[in-house]
C-alpha positions as CSV (number, residue, x, y, z in Angstrom):
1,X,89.5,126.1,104.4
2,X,90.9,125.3,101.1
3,X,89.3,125.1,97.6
4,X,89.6,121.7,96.0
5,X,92.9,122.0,93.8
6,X,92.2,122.0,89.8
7,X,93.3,119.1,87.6
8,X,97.1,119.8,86.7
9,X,98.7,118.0,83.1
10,X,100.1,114.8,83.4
11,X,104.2,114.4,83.8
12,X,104.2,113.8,80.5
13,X,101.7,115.6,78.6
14,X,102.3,116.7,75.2
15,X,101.8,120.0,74.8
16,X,98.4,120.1,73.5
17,X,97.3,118.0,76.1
18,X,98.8,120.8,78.6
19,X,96.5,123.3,77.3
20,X,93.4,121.3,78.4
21,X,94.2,121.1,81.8
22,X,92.1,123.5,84.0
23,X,94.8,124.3,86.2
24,X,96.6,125.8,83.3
25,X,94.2,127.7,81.6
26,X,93.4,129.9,84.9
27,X,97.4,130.4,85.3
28,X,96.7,131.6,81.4
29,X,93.7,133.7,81.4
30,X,95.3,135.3,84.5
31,X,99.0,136.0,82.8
32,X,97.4,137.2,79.7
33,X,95.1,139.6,82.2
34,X,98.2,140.7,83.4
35,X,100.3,141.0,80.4
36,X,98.0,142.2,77.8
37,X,99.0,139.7,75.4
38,X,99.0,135.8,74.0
39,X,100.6,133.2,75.8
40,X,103.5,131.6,74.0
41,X,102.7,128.2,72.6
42,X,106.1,127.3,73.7
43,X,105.9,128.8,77.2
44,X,102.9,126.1,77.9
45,X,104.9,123.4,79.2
46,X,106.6,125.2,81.8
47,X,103.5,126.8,82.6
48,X,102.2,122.6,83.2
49,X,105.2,122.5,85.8
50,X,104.1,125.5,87.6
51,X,100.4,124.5,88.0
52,X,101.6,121.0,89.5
53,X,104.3,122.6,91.6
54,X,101.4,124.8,93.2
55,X,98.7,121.8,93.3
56,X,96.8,122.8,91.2
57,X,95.6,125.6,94.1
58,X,93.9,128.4,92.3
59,X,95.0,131.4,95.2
60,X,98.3,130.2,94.6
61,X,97.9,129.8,90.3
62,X,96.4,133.2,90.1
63,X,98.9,135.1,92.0
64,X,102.0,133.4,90.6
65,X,100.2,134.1,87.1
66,X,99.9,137.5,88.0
67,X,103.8,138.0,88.2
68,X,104.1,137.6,84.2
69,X,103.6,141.1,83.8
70,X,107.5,141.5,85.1
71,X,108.8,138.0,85.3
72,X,109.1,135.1,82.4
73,X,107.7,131.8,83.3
74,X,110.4,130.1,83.4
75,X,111.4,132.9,86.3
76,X,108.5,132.1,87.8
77,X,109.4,128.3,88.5
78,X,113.2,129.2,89.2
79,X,111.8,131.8,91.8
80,X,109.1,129.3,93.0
81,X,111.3,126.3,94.3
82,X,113.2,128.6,96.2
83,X,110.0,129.2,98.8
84,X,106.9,130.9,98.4
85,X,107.6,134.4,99.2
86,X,106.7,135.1,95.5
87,X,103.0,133.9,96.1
88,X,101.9,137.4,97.5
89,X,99.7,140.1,96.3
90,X,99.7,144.0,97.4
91,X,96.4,144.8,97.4
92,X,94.8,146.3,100.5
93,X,90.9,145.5,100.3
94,X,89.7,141.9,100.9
95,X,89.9,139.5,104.2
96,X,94.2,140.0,104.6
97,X,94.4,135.7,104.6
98,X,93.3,135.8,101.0
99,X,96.1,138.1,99.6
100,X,99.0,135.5,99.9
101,X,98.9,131.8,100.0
102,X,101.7,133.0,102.9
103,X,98.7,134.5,104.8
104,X,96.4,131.6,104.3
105,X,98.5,129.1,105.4
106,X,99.2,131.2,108.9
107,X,95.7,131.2,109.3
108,X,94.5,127.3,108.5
109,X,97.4,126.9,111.1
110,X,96.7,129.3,113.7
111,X,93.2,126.9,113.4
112,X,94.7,123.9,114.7
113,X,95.5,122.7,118.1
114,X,98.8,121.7,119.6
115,X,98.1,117.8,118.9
116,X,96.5,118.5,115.3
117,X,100.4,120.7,114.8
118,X,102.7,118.5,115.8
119,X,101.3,115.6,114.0
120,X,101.2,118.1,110.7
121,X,105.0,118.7,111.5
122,X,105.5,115.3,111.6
123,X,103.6,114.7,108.4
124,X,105.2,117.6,106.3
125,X,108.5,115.2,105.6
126,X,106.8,112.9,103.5
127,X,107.3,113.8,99.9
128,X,103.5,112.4,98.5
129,X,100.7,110.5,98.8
130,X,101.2,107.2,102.5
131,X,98.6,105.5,104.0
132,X,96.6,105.5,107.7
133,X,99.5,102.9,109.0
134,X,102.2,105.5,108.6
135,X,100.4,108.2,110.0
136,X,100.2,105.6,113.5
137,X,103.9,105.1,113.1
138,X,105.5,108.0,113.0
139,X,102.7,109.6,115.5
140,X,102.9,107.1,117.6
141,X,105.1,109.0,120.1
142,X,102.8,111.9,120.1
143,X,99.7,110.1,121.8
144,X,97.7,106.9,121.5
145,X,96.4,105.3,118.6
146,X,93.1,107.2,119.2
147,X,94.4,110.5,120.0
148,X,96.9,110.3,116.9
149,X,93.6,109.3,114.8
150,X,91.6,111.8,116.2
151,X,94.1,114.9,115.4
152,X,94.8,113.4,111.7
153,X,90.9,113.1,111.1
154,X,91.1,117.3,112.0
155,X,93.9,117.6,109.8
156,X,91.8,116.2,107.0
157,X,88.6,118.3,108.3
158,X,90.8,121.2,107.8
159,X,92.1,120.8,104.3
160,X,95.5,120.2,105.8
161,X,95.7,116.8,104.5
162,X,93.8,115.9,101.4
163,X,92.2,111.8,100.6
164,X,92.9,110.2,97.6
165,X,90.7,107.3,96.9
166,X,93.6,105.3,94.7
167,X,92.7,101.6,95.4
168,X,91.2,99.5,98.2
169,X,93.4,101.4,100.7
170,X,92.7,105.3,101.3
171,X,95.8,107.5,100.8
172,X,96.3,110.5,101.5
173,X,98.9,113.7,101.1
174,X,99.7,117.2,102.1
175,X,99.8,119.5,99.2
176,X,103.0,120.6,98.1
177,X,102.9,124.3,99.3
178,X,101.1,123.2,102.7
179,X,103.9,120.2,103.3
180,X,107.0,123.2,102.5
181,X,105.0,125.5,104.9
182,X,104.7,122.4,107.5
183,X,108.5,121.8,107.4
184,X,109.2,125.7,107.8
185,X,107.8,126.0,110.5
186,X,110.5,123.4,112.1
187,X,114.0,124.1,113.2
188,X,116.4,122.1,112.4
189,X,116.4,119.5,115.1
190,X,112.8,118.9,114.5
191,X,112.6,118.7,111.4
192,X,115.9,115.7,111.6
193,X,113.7,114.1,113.9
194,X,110.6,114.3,111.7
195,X,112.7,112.7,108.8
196,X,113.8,110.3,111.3
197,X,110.5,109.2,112.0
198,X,109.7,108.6,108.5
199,X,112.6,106.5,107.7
200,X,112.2,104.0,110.7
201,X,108.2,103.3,109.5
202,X,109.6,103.0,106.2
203,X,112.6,100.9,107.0
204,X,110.3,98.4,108.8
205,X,108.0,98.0,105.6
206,X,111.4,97.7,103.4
207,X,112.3,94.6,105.5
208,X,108.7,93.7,106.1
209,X,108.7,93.5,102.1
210,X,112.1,91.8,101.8
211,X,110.9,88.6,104.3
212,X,107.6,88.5,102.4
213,X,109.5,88.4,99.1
214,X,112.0,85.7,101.0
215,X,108.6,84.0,101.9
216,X,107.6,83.2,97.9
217,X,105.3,86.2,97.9
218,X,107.0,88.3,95.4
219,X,104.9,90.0,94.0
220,X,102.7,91.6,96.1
221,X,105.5,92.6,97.9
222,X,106.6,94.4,95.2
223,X,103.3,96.4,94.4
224,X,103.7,97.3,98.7
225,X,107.2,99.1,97.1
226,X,105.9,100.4,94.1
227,X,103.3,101.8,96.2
228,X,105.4,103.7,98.2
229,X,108.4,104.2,95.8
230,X,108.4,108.1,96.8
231,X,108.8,107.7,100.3
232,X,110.9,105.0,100.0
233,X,113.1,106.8,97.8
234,X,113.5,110.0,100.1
235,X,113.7,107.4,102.9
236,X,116.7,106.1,101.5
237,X,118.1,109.6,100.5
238,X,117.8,111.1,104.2
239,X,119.6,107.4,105.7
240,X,122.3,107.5,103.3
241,X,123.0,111.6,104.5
242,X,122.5,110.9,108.4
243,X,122.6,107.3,108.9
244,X,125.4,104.3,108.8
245,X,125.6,102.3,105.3
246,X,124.4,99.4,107.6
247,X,121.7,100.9,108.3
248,X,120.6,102.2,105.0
249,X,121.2,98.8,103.8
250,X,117.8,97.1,105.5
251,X,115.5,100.0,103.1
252,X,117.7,98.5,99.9
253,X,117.0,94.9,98.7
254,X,113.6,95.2,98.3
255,X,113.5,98.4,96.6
256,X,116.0,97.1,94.5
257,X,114.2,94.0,93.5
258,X,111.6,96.1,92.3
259,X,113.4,98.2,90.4
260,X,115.1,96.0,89.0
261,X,112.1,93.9,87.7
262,X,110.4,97.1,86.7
263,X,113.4,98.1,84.4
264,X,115.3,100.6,86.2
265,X,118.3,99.1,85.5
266,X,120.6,101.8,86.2
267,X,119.2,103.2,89.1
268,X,119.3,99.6,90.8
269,X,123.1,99.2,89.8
270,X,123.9,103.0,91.7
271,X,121.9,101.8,94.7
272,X,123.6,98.8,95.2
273,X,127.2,100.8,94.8
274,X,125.7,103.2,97.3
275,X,125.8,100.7,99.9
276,X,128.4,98.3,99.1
277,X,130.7,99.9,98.1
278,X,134.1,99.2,100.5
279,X,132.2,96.6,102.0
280,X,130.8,98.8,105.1
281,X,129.5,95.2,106.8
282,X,126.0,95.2,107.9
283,X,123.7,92.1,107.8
284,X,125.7,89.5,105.2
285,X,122.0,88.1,103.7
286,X,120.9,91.8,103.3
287,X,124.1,92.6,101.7
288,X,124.3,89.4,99.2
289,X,120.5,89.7,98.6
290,X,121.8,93.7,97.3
291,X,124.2,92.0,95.3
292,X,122.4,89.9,93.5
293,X,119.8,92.2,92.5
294,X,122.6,94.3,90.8
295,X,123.4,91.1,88.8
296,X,121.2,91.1,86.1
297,X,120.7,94.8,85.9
298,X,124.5,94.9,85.0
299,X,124.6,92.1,82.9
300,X,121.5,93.5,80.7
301,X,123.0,96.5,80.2
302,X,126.4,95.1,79.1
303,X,128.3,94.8,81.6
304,X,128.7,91.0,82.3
305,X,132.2,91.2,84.1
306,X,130.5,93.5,86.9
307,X,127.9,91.1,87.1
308,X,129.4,87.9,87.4
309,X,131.5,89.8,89.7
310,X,128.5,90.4,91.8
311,X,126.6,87.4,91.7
312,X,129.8,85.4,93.5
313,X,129.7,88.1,96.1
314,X,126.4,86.8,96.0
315,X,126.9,83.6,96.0
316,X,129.7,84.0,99.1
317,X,126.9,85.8,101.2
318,X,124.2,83.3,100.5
319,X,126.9,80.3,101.9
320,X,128.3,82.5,104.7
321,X,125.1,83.2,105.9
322,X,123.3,79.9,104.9
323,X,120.6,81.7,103.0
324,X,119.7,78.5,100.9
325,X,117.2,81.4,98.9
326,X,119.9,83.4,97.9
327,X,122.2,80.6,97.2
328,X,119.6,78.6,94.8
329,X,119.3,81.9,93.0
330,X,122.8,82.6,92.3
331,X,123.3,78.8,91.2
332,X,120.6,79.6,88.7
333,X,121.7,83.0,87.4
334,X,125.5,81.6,87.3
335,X,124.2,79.4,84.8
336,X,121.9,81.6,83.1
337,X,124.6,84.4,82.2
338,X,127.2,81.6,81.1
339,X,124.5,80.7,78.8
340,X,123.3,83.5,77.3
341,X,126.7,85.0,77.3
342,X,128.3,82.2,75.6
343,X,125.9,79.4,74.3
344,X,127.7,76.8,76.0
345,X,124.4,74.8,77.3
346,X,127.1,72.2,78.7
347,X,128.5,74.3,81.0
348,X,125.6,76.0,82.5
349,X,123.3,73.2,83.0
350,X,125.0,72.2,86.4
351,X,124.6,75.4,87.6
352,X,120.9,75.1,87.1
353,X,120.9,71.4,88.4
354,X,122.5,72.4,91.5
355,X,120.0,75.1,91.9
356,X,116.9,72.5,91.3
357,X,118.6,70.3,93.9
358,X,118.5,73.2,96.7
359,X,115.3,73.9,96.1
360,X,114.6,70.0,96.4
361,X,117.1,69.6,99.6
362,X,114.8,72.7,101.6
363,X,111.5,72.4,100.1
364,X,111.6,75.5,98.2
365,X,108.8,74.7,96.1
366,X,108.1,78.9,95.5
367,X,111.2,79.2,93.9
368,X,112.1,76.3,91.8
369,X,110.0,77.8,88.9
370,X,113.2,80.1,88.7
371,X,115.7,77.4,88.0
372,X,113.4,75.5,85.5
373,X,112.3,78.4,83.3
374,X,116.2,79.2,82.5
375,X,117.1,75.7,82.3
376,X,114.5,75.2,79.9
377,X,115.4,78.3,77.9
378,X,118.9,77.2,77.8
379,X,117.9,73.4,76.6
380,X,115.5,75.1,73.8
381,X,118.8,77.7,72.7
382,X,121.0,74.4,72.6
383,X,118.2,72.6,70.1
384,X,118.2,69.6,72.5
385,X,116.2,67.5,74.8
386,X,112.9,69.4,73.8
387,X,110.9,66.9,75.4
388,X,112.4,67.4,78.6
389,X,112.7,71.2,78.0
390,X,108.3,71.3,77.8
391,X,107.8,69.2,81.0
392,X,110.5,72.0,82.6
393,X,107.9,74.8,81.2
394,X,105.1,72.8,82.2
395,X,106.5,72.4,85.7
396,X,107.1,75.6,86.5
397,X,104.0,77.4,85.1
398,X,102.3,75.3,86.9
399,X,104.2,76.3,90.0
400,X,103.8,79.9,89.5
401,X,100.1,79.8,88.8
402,X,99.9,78.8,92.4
403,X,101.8,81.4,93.8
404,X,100.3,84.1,91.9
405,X,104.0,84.7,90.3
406,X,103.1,86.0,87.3
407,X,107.3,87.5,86.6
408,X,108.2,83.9,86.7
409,X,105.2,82.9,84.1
410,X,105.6,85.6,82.0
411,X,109.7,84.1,81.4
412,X,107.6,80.6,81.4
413,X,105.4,81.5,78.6
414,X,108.7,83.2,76.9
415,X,110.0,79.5,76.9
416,X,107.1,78.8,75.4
417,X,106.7,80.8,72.6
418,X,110.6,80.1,71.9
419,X,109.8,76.3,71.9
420,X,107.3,76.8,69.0
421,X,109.6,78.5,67.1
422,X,111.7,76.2,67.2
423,X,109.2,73.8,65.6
424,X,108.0,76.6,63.4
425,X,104.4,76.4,65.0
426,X,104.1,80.4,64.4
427,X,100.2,80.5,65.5
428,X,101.3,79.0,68.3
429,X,104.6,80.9,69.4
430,X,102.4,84.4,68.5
431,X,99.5,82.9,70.9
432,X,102.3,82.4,73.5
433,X,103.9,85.7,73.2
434,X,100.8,87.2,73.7
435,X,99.7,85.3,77.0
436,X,103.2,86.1,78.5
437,X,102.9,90.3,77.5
438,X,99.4,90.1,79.7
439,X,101.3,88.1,82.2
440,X,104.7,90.6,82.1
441,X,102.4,93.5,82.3
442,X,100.3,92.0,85.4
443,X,103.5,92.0,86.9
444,X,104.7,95.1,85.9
445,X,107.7,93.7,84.3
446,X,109.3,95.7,81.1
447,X,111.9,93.0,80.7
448,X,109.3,90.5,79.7
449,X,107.1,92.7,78.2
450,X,109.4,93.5,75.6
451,X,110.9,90.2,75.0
452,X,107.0,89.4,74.4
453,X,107.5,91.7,71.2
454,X,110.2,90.1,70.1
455,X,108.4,86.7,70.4
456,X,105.4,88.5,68.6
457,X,107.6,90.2,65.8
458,X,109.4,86.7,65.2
459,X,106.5,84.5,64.6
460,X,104.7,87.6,62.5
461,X,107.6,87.1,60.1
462,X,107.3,83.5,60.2
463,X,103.8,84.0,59.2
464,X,104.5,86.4,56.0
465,X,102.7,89.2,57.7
466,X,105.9,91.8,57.7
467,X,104.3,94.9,58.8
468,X,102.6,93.4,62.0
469,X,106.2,91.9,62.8
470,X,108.0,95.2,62.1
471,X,105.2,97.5,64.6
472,X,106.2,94.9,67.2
473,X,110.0,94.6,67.0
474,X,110.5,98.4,66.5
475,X,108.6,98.6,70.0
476,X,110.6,95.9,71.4
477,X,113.7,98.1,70.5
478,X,112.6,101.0,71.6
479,X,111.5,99.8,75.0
480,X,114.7,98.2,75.1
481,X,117.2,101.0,74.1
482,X,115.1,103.3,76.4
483,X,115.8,100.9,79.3
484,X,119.6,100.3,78.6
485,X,118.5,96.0,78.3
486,X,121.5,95.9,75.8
487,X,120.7,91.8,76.1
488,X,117.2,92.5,74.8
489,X,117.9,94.7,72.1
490,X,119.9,92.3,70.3
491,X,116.5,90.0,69.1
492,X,114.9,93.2,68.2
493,X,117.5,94.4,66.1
494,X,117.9,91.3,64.4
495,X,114.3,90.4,63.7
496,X,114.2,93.8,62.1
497,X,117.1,93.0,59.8
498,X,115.1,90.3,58.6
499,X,112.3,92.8,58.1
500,X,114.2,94.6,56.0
501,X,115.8,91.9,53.7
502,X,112.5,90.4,52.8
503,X,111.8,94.1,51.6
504,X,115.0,93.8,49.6
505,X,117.0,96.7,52.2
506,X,119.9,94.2,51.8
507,X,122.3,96.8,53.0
508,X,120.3,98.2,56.1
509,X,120.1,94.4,56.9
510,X,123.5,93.9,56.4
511,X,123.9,96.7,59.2
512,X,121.5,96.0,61.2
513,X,123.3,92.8,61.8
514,X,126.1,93.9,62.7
515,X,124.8,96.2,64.9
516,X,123.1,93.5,66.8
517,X,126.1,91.0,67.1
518,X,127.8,94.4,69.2
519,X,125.6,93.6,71.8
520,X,126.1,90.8,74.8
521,X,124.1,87.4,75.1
522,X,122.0,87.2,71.6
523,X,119.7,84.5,72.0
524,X,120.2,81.5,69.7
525,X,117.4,79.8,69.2
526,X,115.5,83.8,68.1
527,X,119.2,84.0,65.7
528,X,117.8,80.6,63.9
529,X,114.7,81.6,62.9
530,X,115.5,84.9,61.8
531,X,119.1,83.5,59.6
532,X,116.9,82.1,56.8
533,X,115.5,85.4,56.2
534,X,118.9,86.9,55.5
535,X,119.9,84.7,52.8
536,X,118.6,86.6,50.1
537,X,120.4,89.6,51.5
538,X,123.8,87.8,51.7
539,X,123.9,86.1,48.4
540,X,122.9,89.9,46.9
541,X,125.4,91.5,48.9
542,X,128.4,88.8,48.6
543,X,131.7,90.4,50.3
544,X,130.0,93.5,50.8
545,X,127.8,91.8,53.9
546,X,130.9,91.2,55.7
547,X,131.7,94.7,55.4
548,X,128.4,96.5,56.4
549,X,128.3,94.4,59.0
550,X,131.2,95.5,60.3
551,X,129.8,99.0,59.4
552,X,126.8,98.0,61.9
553,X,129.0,97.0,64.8
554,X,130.7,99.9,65.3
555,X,127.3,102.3,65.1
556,X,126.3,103.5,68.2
557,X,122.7,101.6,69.4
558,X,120.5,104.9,68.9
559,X,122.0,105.1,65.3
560,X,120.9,101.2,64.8
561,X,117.7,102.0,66.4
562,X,117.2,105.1,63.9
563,X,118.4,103.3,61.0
564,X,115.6,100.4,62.0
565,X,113.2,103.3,62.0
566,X,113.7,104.3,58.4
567,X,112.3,102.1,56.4
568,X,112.5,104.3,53.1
């Protein structure tokens, strides 16, 4: 039976914090046993990555801390993720199982019976943490329901498979070292067919997720994925190795929905290539539904040819396969990139009127919040019909409130914040920009999150109080630069040029600027309010702003970003 594994340091601990971890300190009170000497500070994070690549076990902690007295830790790791062979010790007295984690695995499995191992073959694919429903699924060969619940409740009895009490749902996972044992002990037909197993549970609970999304319940469809990103991930890894593109395609659009509104921008833009690429057919709503959720991933991080590109294939899908959904959302974010690209309200308000009619013409009530919160942004950028533009925000948050969509009210309660602006009500845009972070965040949602910042750093300036304004749009930029939301960055950028003319940096404003006007789809109606903040800075600077803002758009967006963050 195993010990309970020690805490190991979080992903991304700092190094200080590495040192407190319990898991760590044995792996260093055993190397310096060995060695004779101090630790290296610097050798402490890679020490962190050995502790979590060995669970945190202490057998296995003490006898890879024991090589340092003839291996480096970083030769440690490089040796470890190559097997376990390393995890031995020569000594002859003791019980035999104890002198290798080798040896104590052999026994815990010589322990089990033939029902309790081929269930723990089954399991040893899965690369972390699943729930009792996937343990029935991909059992569910093996025996009935009761005899597959019977051998897994062993399999936890033994140590085998460890609970993790991380919400209302148990979950539960094979350690690391036991899992790479477990898929050892397979040859290479059954361990295919164990991976095969894993992706046809998980493929049913990608399209389970997609239809519930499809439904109007977003978004706890998209916790379900977030939940299970890892095996959903490897899921789509082993399909896109052994399977059809076709096939791979039904674990994709609502993993890439959730990525997508979660900020992985890039990562959903290679996915989508992954499986579209060539057009390799498959099911045409699957395949437009992938294409539109590459759409605005592209277009936020600059790219607005690829993503107009994709939202017609989009839009072509929706039609062919009347998907009145998918067609409703194109409509909308047709108009919603022609606007923010461009300006031109004119031109994109039919999009967004065609979209509202769908969603009249088929009773989608879920998802006519979409339409109205960009074609209330766009009426708010273009300074017009105002009036109309608040019962639009009003409409939808209202619809979003009662279906829990709190993406779609976080971008509300962006238009709302943006409207006050507009009237210079700054308590009341900072009071907005507040209610839609807490929203953004409930939804796990990075893109509106930081625009929340932005809102916040624009009315702070509006209200004098400069250094509040700054701490917000520096961490607007940041989260946007980190997340390549090119779209985004362009607020933050220029609400901190206005920081820093009103403290009399006319140049860094100057460059600043420029920096920000390299960027695709700037927001208008955020450009207003920060222009009469410049003024100063333009009328000290004369010819010369012309020029260092043409310094600013040709610096590259970490340079802005750093230049932003020196405020010297």
């Amino acid at each position: 039976y195993w010990v309970d594994p020690l805490d190991v340091p979080p992903p991304d601990a700092e190094p200080a914090e590495v040192r407190l971890s319990d898991a760590v300190r044995l792996f260093v009170e055993r190397a310096e046993a060995s060695t004779g000497g101090a630790v290296p500070v610097d050798d402490f994070p890679t020490i962190g990555t050995i502790c979590t690549r060995l669970d945190g076990l202490p057998l296995a902690i003490e006898l890879a801390a024991a090589r340092s007295s003839v291996m480096s830790v970083t030769d440690i790791l490089a040796r470890l993720e190559h097997g376990l062979g390393l995890l031995s010790s020569a000594a002859t007295d003791g019980d035999r199982r104890h002198r290798s984690l080798q040896a104590v695995l052999e026994w815990s499995y010589s322990h089990l019976g033939d029902e309790e191992r081929r269930l723990f073959h089954r399991l040893s694919v899965f690369p972390g943490s699943f729930v009792l429903a996937a343990v029935d699924s991909v059992g569910s060969d093996l025996g009935s329901a009761d005899e597959i619940v019977d051998a897994f409740g062993r399999l936890v009895e033994a140590s085998m498979v460890v609970r993790r009490d991380e919400g209302e749902v148990p979950r539960f996972r094979l350690l690391e070292t036991v899992s790479e044992y477990g898929r050892g002990r397979l040859a290479d037909a059954e361990l295919q067919e164990a991976h095969a197993c894993h992706v046809r549970h998980y493929r049913s609970l990608a399209l389970a997720a997609h239809e519930e999304m499809m439904a109007g319940r977003e978004q706890p469809a998209r916790e379900t994925v977030q939940r299970e990103d890892h095996n959903l991930r490897a899921a789509i890894r082993w399909s896109m190795a052994h399977e059809s593109r076709p096939r791979t395609l039904e674990l994709v659009p609502a993993v890439a929905a959730t990525w997508y509104v979660t900020g992985s921008f890039a990562e959903t833009v290679e996915l989508g290539a992954a499986v579209l690429d060539g057009d390799p057919g498959g099911d045409p709503r699957l395949r437009g539904w992938t294409h539109h959720w590459t759409v605005w991933p592209s277009f936020l991080g600059g790219h607005p040819e690829r993503a107009f590109s994709a939202n017609h294939r989009a839009l072509a899908h929706a039609q062919d396969s009347a998907d009145p959904v998918l067609e409703a959302y194109t409509c909308s974010s047709e108009g919603h990139m022609i606007f923010l690209g461009t300006g031109d309200t004119e031109a994109a308000m039919p999009w967004y009127e065609k979209s509202l009619a769908l969603c009249e013409r088929h009773g989608l009530t879920n998802w006519k919040a979409e339409p109205l919160k960009n074609a209330a942004m766009a009426l708010i950028g273009a300074d017009r019909e105002l009036d109309r533009a608040r019962a639009m925000i009003e409409e939808g948050e209202e619809l979003a409130r009662e279906s829990g969509d709190d993406y779609r009210l976080a971008h509300l309660l962006m238009d709302r914040w943006l409207l006050a602006l507009a009237s210079s009500d700054f308590e009341g845009a900072v009071e907005a920009a507040e209610r839609s972070r807490r929203a953004s965040r409930r939804a796990r949602s990075t893109i509106y999150e930081q625009m929340s910042m932005v809102g916040t750093g624009a009315a702070r300036l509006g209200l004098g109080q400069l250094a509040e304004a700054e701490g917000a749009l520096l961490s607007a930029a940041r989260l946007a630069l980190h997340e390549g939301n090119f779209l985004q960055l362009g607020p933050a950028l220029q609400g901190l040029a206005a920081v820093a003319g009103l403290r009399e940096g006319h140049v860094r404003a100057a460059r600043l600027w420029g920096a920000s006007l390299s960027l695709v789809g700037l927001f208008p109606m955020v450009s207003r309010t920060y222009d009469r903040y410049l003024r100063p800075s333009k009328e000290e600077l004369g010819e010369q702003w012309d020029q260092e803002c043409e310094l600013g758009r040709t610096m590259s967006l970490e340079d802005a970003v750093d230049l932003a963050l020196d405020s010297e």
